[in-house]
KEPA-938192 format. One record per residue (C-alpha): residue in one letter; x negated, y, z; residue number from 1. Coordinates in nm, 2 decimals. Layout:
<nodes>
<node><residu>A</residu><X>X</X><Y>Y</Y><Z>Z</Z><num>NUM</num></node>
...
</nodes>
This chain:
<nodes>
<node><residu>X</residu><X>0.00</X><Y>0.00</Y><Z>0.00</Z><num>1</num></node>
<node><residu>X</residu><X>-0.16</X><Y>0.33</Y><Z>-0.11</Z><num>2</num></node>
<node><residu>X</residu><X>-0.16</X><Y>0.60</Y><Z>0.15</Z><num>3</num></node>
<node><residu>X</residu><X>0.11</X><Y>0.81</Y><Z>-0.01</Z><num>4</num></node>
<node><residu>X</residu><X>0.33</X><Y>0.53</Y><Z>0.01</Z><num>5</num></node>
<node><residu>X</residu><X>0.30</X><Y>0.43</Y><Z>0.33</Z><num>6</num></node>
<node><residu>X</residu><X>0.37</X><Y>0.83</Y><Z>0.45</Z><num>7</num></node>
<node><residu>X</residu><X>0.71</X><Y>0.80</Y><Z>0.22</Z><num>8</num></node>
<node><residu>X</residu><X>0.80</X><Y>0.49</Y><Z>0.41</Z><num>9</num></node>
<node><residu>X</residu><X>0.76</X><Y>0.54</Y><Z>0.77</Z><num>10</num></node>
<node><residu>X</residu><X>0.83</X><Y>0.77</Y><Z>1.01</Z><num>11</num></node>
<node><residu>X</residu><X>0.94</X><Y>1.10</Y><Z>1.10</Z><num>12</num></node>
<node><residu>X</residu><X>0.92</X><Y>1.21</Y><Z>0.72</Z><num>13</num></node>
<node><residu>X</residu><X>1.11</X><Y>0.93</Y><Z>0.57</Z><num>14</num></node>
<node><residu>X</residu><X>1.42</X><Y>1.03</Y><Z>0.75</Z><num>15</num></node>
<node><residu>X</residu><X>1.33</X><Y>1.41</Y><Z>0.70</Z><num>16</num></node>
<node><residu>X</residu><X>1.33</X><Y>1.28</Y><Z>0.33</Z><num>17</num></node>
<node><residu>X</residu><X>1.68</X><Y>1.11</Y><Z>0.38</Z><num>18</num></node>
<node><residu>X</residu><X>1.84</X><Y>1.46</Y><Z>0.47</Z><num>19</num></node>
<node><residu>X</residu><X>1.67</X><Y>1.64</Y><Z>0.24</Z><num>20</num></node>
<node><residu>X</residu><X>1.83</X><Y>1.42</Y><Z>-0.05</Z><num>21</num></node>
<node><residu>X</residu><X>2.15</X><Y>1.46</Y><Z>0.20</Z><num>22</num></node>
<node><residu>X</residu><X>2.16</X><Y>1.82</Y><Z>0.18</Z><num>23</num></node>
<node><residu>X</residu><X>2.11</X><Y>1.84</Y><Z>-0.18</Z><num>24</num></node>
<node><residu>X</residu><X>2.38</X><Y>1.64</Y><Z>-0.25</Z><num>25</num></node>
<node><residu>X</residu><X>2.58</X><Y>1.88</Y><Z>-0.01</Z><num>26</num></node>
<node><residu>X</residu><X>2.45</X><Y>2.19</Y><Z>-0.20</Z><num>27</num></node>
<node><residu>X</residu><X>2.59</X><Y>1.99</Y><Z>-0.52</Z><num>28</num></node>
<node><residu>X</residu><X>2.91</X><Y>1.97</Y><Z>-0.35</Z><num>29</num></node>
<node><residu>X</residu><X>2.93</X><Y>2.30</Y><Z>-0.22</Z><num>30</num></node>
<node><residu>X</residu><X>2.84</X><Y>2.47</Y><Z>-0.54</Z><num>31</num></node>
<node><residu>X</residu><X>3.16</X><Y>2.29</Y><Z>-0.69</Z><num>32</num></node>
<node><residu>X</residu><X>3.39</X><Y>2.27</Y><Z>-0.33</Z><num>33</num></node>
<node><residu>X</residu><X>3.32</X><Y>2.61</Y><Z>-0.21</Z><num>34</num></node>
<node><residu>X</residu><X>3.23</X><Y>2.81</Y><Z>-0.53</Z><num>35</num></node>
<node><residu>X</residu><X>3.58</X><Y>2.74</Y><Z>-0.67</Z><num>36</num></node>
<node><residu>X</residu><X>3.83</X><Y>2.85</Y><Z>-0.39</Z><num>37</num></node>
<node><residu>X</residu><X>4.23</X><Y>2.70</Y><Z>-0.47</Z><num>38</num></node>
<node><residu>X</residu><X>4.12</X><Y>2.37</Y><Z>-0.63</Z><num>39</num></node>
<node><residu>X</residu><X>4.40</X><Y>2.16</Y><Z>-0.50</Z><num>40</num></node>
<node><residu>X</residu><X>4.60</X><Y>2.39</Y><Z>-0.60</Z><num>41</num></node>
<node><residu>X</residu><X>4.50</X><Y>2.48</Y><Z>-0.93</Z><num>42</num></node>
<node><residu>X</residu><X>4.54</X><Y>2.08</Y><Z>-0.96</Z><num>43</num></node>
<node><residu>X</residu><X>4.85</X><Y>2.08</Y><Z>-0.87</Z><num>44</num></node>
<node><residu>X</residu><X>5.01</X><Y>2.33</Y><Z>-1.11</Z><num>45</num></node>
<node><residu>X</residu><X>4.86</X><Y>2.15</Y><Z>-1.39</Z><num>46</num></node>
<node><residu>X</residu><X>5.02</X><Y>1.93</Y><Z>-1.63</Z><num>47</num></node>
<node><residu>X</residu><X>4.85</X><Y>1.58</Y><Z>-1.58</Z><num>48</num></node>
<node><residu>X</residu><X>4.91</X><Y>1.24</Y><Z>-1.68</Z><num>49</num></node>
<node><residu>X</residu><X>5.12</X><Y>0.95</Y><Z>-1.49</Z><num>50</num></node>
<node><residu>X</residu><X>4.80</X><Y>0.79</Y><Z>-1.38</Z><num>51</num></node>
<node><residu>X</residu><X>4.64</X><Y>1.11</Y><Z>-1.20</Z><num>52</num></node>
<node><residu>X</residu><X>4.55</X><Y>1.09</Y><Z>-0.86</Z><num>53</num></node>
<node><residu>X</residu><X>4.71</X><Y>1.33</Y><Z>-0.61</Z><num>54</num></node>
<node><residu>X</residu><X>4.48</X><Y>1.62</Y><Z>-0.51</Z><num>55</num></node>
<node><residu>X</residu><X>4.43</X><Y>1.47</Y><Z>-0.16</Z><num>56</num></node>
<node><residu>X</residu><X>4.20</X><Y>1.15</Y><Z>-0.30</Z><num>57</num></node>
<node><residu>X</residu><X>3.92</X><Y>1.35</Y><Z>-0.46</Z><num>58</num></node>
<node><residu>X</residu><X>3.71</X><Y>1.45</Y><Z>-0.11</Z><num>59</num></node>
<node><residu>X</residu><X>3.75</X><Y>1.15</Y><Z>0.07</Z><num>60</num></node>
<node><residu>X</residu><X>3.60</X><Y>0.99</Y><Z>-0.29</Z><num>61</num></node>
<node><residu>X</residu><X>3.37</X><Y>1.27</Y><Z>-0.35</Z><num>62</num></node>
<node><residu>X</residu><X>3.22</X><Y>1.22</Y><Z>0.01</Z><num>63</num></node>
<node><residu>X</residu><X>3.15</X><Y>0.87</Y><Z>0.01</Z><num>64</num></node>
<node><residu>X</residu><X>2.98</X><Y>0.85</Y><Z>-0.36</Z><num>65</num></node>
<node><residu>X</residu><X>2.75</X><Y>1.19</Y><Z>-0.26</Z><num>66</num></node>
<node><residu>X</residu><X>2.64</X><Y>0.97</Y><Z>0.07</Z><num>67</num></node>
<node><residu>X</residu><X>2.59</X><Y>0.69</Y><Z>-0.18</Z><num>68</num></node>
<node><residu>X</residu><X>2.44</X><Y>0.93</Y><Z>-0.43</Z><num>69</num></node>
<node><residu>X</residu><X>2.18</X><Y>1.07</Y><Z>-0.16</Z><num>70</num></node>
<node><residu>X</residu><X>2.07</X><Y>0.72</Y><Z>-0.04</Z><num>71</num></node>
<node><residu>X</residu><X>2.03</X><Y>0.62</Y><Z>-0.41</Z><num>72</num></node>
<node><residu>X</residu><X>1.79</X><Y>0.91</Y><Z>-0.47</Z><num>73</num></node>
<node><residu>X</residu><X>1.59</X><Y>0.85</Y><Z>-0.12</Z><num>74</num></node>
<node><residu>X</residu><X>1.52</X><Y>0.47</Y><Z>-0.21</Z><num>75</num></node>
<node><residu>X</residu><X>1.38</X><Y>0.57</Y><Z>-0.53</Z><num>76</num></node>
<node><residu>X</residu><X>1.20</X><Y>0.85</Y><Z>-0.35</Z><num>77</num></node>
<node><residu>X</residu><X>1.01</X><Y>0.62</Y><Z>-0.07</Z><num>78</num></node>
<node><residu>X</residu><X>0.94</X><Y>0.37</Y><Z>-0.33</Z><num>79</num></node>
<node><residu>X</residu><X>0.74</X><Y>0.58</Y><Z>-0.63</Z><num>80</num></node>
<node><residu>X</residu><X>0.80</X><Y>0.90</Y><Z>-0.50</Z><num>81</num></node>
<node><residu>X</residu><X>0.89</X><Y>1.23</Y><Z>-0.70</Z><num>82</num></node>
<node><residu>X</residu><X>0.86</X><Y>1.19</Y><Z>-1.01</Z><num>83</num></node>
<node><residu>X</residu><X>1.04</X><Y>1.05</Y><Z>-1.39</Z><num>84</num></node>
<node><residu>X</residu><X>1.33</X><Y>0.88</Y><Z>-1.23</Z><num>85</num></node>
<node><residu>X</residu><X>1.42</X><Y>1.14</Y><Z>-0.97</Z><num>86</num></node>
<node><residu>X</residu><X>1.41</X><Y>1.45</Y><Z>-1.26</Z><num>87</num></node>
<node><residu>X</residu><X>1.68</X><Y>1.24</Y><Z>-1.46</Z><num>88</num></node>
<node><residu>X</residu><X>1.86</X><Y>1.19</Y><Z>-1.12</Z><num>89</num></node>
<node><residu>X</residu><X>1.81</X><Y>1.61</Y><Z>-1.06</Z><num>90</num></node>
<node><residu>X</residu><X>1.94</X><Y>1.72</Y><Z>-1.38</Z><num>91</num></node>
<node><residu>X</residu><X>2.25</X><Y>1.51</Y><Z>-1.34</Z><num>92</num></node>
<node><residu>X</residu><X>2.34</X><Y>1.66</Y><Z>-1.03</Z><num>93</num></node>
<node><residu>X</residu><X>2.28</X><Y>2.01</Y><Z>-1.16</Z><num>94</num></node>
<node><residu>X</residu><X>2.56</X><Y>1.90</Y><Z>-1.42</Z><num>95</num></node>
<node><residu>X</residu><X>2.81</X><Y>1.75</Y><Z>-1.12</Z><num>96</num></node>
<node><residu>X</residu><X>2.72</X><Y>2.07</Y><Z>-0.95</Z><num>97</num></node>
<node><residu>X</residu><X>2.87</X><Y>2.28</Y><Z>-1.26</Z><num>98</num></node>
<node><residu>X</residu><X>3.14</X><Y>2.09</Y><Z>-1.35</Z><num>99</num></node>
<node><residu>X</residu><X>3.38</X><Y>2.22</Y><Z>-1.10</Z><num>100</num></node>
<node><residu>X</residu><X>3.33</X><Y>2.59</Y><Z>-1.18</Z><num>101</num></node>
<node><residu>X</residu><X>3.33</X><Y>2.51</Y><Z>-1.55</Z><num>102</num></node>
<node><residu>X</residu><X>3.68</X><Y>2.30</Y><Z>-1.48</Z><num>103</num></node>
<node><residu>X</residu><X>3.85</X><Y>2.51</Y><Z>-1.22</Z><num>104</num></node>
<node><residu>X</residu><X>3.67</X><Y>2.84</Y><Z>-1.17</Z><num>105</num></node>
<node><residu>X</residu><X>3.65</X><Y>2.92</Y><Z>-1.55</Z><num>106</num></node>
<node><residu>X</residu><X>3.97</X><Y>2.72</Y><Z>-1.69</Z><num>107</num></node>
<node><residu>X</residu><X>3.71</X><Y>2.57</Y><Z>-1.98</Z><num>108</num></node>
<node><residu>X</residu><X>3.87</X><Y>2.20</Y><Z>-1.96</Z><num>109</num></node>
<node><residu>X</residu><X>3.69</X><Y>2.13</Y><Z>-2.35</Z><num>110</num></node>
<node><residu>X</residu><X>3.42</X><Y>2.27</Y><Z>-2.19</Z><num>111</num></node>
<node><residu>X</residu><X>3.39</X><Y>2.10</Y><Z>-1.88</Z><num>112</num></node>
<node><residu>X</residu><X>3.45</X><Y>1.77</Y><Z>-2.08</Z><num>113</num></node>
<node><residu>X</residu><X>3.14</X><Y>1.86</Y><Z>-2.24</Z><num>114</num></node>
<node><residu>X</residu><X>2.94</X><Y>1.88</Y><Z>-1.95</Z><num>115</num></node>
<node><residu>X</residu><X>3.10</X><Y>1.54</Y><Z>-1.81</Z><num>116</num></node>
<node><residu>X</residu><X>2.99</X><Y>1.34</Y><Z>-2.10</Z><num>117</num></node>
<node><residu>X</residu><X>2.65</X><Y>1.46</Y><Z>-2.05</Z><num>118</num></node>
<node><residu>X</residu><X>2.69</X><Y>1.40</Y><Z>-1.69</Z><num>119</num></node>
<node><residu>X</residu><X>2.77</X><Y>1.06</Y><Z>-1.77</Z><num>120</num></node>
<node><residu>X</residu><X>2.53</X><Y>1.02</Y><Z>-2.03</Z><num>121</num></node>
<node><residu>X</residu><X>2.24</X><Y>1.14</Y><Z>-1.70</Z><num>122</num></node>
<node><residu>X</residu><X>2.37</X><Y>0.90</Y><Z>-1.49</Z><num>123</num></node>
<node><residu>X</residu><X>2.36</X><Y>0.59</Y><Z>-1.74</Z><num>124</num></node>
<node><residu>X</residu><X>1.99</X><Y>0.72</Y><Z>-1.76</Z><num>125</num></node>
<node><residu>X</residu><X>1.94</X><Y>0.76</Y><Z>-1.39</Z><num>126</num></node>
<node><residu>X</residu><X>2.09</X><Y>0.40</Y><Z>-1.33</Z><num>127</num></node>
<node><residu>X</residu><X>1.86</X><Y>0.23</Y><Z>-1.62</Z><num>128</num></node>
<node><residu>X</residu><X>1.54</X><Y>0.43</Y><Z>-1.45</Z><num>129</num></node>
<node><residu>X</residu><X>1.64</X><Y>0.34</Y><Z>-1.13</Z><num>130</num></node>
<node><residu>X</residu><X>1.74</X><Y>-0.08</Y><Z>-1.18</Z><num>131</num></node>
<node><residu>X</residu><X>1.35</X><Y>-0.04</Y><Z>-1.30</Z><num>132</num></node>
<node><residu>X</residu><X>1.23</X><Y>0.07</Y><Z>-0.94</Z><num>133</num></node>
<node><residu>X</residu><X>1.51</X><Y>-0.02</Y><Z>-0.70</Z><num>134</num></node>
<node><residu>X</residu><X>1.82</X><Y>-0.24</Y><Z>-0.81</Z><num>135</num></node>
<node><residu>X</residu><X>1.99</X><Y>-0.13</Y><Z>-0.48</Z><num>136</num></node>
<node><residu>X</residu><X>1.92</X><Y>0.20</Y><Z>-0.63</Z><num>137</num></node>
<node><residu>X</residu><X>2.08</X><Y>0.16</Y><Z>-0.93</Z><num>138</num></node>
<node><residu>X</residu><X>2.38</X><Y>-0.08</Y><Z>-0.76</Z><num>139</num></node>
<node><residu>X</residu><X>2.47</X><Y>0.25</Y><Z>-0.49</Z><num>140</num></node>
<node><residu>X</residu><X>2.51</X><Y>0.48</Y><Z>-0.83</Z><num>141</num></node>
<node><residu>X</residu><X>2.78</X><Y>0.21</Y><Z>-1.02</Z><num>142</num></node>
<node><residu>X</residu><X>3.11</X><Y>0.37</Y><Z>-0.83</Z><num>143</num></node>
<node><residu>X</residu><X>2.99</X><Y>0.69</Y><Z>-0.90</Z><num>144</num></node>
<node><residu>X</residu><X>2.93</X><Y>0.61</Y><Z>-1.27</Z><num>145</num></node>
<node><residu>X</residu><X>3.27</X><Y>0.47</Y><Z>-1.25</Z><num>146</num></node>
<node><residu>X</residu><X>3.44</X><Y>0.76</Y><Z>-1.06</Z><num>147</num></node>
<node><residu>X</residu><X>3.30</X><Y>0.99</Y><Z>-1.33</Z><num>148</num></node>
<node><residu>X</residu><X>3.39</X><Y>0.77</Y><Z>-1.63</Z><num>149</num></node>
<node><residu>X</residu><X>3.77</X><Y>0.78</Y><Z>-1.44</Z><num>150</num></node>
<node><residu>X</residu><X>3.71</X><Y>1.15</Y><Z>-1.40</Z><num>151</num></node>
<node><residu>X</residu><X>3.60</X><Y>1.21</Y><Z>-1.76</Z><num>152</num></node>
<node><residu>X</residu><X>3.91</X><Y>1.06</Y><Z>-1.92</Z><num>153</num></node>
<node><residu>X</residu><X>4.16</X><Y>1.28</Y><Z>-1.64</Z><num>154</num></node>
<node><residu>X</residu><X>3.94</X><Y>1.57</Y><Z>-1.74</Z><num>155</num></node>
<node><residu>X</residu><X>4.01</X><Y>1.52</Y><Z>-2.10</Z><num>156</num></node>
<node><residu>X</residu><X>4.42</X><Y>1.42</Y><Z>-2.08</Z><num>157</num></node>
<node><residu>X</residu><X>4.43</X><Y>1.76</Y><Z>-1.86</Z><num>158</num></node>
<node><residu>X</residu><X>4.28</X><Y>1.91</Y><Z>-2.11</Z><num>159</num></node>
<node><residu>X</residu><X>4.48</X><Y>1.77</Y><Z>-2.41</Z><num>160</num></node>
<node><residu>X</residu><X>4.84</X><Y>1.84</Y><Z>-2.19</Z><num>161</num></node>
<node><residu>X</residu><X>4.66</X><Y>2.17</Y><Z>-2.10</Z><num>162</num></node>
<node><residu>X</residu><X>4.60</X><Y>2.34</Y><Z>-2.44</Z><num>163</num></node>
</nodes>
């Protein structure tokens, strides 16, 4: 074991690590919870199809796969460190991140469809890179890769009943 990868697994810093990939999931989910104020409710008055979920599903979802999503990142972390892997997993979160504002704060459905087929794109990425260093890795990101394949197809029915 080199010396830089026995400081990522043990200790003090390896669970300073853990909530640092904690809290940038949480900045991911603030940027889209708390930049957007009246999300539910914007929701709600939108035309949607039989199979949408009511407005009240989406944070107990959300918080589970961003604790999933943050442990996902941290395994990958204390076994090669920063680097490939984590970038691809980085960029994807920027697009979660954005999705919500584009969606809800700017009314851009097409738009925001956009950005969650490239989201989904990053996170098939992420999950190949990952399976290659950590299959638990890759295994904690499959419900959100579902979630967001789910989410995709409600973004793009609200966006068809929507135009």
């Amino acid at each position: 074991m080199t010396t830089a990868t026995a400081r990522r697994t043990g200790g003090a810093r390896t669970w300073l690590a853990l909530a640092g990939f904690g809290l940038a999931v949480t900045v991911v989910a603030a940027i889209g919870g708390l930049g957007v104020q009246g999300t539910s409710d914007e929701y709600n008055t939108l035309r949607q199809p039989d199979w949408a979920p009511p407005s009240a599903v989406f944070g107990p979802v959300w918080t589970l796969l961003y604790a999933l999503i943050a442990v996902a990142g941290w395994l990958v972390w204390r076994r090669v460190g920063f680097g490939p892997a984590l970038g691809v997993y980085a960029a994807q979160l920027v697009l979660n991140a954005i999705w919500t504002p584009l969606f809800f704060g700017a009314g851009r459905y097409g738009l925001a469809f956009v950005d969650i087929i490239a989201l989904w794109l990053l996170i098939a990425v992420t999950v190949v890179m990952f399976w290659r260093i950590s299959r638990v890795a890759a295994v904690l990101l499959v419900p959100y890769w579902a979630w967001v394949t789910f989410a995709a197809a409600l973004n793009f029915s609200i966006w068809q009943l929507n135009s």
